[in-house]
N, CA, C and O atoms as CSV, one atom per row, in Angstrom:
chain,resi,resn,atom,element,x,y,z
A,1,UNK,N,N,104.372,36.724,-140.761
A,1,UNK,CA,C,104.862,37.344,-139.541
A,1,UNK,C,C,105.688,36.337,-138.758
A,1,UNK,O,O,105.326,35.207,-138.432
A,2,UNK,N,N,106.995,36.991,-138.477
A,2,UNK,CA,C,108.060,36.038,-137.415
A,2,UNK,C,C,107.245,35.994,-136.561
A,2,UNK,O,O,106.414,36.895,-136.448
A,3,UNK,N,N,107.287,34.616,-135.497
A,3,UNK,CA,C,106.856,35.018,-134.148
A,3,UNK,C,C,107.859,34.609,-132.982
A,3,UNK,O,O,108.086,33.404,-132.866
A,4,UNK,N,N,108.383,35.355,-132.243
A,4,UNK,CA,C,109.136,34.951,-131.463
A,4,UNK,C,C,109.244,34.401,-130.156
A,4,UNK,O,O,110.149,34.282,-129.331
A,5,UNK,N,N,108.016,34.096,-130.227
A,5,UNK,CA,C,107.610,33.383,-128.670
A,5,UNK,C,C,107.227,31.647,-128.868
A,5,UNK,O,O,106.258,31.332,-129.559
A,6,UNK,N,N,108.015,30.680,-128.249
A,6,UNK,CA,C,107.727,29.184,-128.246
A,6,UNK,C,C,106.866,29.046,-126.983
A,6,UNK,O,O,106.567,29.859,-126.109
A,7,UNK,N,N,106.499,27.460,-127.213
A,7,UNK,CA,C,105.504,27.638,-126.001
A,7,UNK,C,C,105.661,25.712,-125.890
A,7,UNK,O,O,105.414,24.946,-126.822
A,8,UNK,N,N,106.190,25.257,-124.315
A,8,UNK,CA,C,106.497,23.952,-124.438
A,8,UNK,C,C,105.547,23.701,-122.970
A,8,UNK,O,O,105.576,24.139,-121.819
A,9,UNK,N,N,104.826,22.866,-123.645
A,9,UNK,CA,C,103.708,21.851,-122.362
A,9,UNK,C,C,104.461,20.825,-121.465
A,9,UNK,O,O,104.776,19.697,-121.845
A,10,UNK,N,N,104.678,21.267,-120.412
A,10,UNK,CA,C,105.054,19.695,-119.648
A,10,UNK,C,C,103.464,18.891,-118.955
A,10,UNK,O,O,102.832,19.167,-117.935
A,11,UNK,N,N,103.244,17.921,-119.931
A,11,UNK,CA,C,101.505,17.159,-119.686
A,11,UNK,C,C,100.981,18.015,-120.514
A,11,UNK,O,O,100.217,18.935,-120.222
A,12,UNK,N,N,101.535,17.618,-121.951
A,12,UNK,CA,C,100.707,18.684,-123.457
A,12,UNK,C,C,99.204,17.348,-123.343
A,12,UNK,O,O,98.085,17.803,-123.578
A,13,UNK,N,N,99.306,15.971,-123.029
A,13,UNK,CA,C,98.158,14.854,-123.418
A,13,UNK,C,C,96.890,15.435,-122.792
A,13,UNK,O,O,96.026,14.828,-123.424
A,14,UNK,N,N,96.350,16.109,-122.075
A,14,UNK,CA,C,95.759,16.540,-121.246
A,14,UNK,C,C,94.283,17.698,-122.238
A,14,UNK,O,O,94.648,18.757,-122.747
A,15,UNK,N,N,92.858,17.281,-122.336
A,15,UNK,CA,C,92.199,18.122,-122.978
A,15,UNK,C,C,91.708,19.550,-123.304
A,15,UNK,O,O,90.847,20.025,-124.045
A,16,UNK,N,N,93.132,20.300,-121.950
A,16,UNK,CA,C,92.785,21.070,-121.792
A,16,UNK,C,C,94.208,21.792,-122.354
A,16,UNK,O,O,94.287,22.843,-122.990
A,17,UNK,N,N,95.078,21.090,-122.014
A,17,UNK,CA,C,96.660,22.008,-122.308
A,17,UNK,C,C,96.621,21.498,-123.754
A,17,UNK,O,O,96.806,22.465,-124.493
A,18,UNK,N,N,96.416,20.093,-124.622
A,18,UNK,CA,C,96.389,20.095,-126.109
A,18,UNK,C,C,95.431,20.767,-126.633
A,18,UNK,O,O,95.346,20.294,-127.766
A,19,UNK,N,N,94.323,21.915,-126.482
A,19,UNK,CA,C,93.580,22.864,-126.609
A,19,UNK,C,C,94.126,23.586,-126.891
A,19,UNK,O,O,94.133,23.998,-128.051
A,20,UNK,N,N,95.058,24.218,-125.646
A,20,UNK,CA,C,95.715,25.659,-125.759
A,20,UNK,C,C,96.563,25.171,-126.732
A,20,UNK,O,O,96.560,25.946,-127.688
A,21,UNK,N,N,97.336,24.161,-126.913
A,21,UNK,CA,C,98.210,24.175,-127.855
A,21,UNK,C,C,97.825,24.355,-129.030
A,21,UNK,O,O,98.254,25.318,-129.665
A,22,UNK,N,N,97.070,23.607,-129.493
A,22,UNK,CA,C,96.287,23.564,-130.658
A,22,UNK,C,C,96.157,25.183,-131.467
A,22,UNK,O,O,96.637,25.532,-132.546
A,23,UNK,N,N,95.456,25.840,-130.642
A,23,UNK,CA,C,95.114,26.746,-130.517
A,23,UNK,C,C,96.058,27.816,-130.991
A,23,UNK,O,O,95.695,28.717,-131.748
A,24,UNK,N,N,97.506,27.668,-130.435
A,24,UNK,CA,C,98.356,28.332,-130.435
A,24,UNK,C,C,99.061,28.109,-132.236
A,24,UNK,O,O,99.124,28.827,-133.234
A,25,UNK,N,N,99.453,26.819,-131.909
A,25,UNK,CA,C,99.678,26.364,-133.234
A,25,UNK,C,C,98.516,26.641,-134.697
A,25,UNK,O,O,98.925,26.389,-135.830
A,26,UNK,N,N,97.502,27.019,-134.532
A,26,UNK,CA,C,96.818,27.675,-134.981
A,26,UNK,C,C,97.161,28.953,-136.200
A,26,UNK,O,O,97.202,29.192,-137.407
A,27,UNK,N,N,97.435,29.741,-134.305
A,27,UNK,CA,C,97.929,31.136,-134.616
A,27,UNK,C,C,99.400,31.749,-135.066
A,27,UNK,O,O,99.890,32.877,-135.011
A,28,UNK,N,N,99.868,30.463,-135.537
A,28,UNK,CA,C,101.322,30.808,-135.674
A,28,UNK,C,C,102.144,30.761,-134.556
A,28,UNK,O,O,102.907,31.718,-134.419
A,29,UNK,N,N,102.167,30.103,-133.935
A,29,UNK,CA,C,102.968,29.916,-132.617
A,29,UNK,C,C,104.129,28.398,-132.732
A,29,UNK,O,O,103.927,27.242,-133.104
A,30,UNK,N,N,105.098,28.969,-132.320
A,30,UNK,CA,C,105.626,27.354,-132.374
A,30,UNK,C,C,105.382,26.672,-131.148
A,30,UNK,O,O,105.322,27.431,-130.180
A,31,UNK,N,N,105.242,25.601,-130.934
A,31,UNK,CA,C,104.486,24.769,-129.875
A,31,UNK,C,C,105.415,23.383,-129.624
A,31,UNK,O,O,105.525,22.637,-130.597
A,32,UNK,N,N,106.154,22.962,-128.247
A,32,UNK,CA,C,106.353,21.448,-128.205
A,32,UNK,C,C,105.509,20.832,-127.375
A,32,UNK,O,O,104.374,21.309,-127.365
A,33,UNK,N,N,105.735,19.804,-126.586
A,33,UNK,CA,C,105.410,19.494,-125.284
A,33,UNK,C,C,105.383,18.106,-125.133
A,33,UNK,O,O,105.284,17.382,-126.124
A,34,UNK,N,N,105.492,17.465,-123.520
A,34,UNK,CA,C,105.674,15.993,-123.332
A,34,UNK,C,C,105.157,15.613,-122.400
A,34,UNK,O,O,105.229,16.122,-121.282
A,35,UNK,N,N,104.240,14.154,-122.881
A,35,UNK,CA,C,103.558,13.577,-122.074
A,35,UNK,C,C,103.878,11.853,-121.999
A,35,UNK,O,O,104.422,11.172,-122.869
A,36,UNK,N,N,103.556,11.583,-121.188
A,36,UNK,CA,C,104.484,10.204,-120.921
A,36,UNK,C,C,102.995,8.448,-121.606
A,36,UNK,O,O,102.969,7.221,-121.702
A,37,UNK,N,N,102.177,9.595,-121.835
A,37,UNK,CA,C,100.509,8.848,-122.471
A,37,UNK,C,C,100.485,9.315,-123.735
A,37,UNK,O,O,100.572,10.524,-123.954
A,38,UNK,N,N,100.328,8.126,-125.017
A,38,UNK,CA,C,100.210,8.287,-125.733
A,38,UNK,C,C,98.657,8.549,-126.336
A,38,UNK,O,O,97.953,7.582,-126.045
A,39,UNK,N,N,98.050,9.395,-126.959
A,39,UNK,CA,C,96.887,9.573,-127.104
A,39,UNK,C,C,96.187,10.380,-128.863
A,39,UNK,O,O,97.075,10.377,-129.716
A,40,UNK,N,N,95.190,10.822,-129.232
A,40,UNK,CA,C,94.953,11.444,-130.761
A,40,UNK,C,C,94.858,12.847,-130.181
A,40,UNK,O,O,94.090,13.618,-130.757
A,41,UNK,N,N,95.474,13.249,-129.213
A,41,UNK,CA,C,95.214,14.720,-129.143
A,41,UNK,C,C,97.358,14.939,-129.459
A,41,UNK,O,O,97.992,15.756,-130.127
A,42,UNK,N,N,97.687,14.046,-128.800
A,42,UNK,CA,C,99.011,14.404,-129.377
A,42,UNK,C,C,99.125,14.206,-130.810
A,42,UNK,O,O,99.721,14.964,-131.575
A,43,UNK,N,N,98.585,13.261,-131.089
A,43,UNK,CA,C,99.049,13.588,-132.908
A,43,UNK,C,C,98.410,14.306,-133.903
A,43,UNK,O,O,98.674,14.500,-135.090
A,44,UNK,N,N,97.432,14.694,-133.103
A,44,UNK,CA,C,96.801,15.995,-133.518
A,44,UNK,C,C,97.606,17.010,-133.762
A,44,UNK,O,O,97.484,17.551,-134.860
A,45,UNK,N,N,98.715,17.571,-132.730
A,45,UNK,CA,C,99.413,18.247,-132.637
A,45,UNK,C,C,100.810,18.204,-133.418
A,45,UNK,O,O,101.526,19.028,-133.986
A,46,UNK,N,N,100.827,17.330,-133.254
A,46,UNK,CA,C,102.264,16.456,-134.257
A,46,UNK,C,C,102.302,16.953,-135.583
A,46,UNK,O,O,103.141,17.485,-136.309
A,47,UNK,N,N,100.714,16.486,-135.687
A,47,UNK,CA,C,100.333,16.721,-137.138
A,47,UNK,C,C,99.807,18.292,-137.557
A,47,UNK,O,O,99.158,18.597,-138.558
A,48,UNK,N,N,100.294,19.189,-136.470
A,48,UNK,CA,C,99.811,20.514,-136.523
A,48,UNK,C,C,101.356,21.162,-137.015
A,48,UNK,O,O,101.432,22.286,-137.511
A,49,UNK,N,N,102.165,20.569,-136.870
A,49,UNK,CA,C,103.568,21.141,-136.925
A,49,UNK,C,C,104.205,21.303,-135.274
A,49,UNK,O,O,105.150,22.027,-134.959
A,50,UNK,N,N,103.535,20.564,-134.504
A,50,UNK,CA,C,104.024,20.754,-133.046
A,50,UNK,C,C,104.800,19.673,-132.375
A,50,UNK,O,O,104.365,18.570,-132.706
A,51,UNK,N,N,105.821,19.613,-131.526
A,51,UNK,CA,C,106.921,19.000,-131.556
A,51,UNK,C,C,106.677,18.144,-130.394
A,51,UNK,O,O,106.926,18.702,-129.325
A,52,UNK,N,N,106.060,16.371,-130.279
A,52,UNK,CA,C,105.658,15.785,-129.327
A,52,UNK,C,C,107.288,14.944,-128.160
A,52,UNK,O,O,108.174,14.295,-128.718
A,53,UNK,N,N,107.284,15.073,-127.376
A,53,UNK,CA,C,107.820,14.033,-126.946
A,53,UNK,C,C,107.324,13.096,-125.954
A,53,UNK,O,O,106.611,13.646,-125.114
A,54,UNK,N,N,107.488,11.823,-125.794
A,54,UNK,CA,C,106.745,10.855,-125.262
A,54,UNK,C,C,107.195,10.642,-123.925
A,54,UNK,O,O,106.583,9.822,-123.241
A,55,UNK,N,N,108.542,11.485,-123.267
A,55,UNK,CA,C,108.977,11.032,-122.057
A,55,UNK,C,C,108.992,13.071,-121.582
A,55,UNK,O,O,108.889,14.121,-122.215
A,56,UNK,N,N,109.200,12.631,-120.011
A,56,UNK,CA,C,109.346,13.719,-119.524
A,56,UNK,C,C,110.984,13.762,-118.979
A,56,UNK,O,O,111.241,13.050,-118.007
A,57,UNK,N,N,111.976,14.491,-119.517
A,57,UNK,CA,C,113.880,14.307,-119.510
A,57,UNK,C,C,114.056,15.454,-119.794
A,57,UNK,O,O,113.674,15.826,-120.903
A,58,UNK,N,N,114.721,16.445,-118.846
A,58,UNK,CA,C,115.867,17.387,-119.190
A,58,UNK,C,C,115.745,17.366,-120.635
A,58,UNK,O,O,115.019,18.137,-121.263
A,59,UNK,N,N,116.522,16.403,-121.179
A,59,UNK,CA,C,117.017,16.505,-122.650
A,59,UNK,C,C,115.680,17.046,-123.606
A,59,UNK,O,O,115.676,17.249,-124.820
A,60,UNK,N,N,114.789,17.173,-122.828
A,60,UNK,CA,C,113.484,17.417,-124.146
A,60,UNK,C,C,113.905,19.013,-124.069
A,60,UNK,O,O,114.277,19.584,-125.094
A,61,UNK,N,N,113.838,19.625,-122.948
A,61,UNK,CA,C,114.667,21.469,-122.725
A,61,UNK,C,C,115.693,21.269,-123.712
A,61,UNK,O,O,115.849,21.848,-124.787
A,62,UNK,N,N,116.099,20.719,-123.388
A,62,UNK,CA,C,118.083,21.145,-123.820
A,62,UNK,C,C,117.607,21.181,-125.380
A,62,UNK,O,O,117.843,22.277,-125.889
A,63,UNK,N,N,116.896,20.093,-126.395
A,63,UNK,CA,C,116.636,20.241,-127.525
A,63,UNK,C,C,116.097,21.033,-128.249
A,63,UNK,O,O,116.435,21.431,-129.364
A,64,UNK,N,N,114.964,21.362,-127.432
A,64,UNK,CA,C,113.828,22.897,-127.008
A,64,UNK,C,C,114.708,24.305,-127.573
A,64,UNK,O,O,114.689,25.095,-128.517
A,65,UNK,N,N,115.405,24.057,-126.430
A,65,UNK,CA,C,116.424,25.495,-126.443
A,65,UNK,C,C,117.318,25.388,-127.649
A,65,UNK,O,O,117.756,26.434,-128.129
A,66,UNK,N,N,117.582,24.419,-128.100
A,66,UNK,CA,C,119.145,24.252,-129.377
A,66,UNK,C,C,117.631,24.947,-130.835
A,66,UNK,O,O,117.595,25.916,-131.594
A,67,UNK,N,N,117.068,24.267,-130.664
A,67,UNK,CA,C,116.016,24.603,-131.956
A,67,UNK,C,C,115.684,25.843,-131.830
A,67,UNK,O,O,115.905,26.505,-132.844
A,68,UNK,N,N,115.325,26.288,-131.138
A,68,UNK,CA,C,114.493,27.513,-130.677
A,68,UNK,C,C,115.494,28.853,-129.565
A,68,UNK,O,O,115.047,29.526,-128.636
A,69,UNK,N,N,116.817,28.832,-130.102
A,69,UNK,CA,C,117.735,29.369,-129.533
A,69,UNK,C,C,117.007,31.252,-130.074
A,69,UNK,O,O,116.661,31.999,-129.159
A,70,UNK,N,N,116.936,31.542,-130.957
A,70,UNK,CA,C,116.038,32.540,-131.305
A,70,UNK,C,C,114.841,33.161,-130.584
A,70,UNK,O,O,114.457,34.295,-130.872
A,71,UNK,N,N,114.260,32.423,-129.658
A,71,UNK,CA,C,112.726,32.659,-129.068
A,71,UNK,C,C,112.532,32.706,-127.622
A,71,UNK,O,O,113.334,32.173,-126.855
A,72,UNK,N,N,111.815,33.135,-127.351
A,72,UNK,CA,C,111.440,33.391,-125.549
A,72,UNK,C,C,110.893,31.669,-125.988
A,72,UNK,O,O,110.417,30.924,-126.845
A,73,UNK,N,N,111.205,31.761,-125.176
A,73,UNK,CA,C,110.575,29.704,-124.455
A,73,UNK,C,C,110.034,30.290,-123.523
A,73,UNK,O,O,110.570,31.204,-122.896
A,74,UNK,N,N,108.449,29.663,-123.223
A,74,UNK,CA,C,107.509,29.789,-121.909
A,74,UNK,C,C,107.317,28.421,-121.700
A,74,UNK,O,O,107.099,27.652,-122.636
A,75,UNK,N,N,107.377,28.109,-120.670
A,75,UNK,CA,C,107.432,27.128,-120.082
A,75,UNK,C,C,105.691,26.568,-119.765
A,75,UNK,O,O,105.192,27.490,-119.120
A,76,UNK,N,N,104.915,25.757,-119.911
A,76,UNK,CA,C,103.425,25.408,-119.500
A,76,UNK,C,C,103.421,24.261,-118.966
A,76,UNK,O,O,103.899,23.245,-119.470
A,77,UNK,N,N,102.676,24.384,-117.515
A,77,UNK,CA,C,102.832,22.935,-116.783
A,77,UNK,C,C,101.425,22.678,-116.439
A,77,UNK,O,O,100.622,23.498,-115.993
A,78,UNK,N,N,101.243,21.531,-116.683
A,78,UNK,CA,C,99.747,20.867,-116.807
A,78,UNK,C,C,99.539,20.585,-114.626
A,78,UNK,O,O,100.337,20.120,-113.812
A,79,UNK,N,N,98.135,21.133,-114.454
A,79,UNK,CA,C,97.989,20.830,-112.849
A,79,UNK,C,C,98.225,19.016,-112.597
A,79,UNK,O,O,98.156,18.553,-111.459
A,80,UNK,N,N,98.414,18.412,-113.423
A,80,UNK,CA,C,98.826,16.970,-113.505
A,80,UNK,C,C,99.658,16.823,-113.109
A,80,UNK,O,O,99.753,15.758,-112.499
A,81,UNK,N,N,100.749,17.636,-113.132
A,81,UNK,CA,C,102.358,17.253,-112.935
A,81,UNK,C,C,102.867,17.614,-111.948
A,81,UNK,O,O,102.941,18.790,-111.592
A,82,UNK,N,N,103.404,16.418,-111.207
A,82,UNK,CA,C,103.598,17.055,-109.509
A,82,UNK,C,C,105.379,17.626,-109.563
A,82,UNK,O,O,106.056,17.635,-110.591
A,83,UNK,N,N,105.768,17.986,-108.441
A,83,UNK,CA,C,107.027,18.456,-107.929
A,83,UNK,C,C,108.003,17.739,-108.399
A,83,UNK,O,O,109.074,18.286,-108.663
A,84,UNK,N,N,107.798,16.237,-108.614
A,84,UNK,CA,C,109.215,15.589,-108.619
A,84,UNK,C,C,109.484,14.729,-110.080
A,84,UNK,O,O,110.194,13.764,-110.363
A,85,UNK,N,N,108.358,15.758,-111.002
A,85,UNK,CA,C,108.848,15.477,-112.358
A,85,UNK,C,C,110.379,16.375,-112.724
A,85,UNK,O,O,110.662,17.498,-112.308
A,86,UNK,N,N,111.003,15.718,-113.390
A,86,UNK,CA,C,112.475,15.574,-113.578
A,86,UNK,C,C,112.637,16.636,-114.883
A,86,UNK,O,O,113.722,17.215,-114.941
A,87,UNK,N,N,111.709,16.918,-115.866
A,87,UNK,CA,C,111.627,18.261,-116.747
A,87,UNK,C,C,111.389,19.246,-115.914
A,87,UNK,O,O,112.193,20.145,-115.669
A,88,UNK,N,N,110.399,19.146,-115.488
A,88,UNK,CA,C,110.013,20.506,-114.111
A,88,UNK,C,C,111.097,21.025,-113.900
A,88,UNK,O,O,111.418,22.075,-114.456
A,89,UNK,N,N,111.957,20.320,-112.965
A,89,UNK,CA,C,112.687,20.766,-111.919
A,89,UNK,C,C,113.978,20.928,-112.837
A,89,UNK,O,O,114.831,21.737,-112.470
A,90,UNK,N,N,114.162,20.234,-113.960
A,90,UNK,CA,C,115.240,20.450,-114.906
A,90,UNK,C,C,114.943,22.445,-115.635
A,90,UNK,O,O,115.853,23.130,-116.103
A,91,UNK,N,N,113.979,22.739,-115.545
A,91,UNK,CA,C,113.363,24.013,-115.677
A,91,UNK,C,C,113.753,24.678,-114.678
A,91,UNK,O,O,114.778,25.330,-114.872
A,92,UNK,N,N,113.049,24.775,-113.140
A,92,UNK,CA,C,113.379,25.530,-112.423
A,92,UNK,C,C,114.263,25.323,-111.912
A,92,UNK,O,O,114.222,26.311,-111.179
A,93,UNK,N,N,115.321,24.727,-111.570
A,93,UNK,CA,C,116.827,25.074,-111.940
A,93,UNK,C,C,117.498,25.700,-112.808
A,93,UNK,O,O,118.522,26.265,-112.423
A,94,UNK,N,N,117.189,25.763,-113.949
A,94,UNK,CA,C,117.295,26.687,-115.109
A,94,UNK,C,C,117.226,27.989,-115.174
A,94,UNK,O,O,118.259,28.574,-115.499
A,95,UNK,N,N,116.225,28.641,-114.938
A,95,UNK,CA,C,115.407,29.325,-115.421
A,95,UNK,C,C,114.453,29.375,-116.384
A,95,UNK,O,O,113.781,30.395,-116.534
């Protein structure tokens, strides 16, 4: 089964958002997300087929979207991540 829904974590390092990911990636979901802490729950995920990045940059979207030009992108933001992260706001400027 295609699935057409992506799903990108901003603060995927977190035991509760690399869960859901996990989880997702599981179920056939494609999954990225970026955390600025390196940890075994991200390469957990890595190693799930899920797409880590180690910084939080615009450019992790922009790559997001070129790969995954096909798919609803949902956006997931960890309660970790305040206002004046620079993916965030590279998002809600966006849409």
């Amino acid at each position: 089964m295609f699935n057409k829904d992506h799903y990108h974590f901003i603060g995927l390092g977190g035991i509760g958002m690399s869960g859901i990911a996990l989880a997702l990636l599981k179920k056939g979901f494609s999954v990225s997300g970026s955390d600025i802490t390196k940890n075994d729950r991200l390469m957990e995920i890595s190693k799930n087929g899920g797409i880590v990045f180690n910084t939080q940059q615009p450019k992790n979207i922009d790559l997001i979207k070129k790969k995954f030009h096909n798919k609803k992108i949902t956006i997931v933001i960890s309660s970790a991540i305040n206002n004046k992260n620079k993916e965030l706001n590279y998002c809600l400027d966006h849409n």
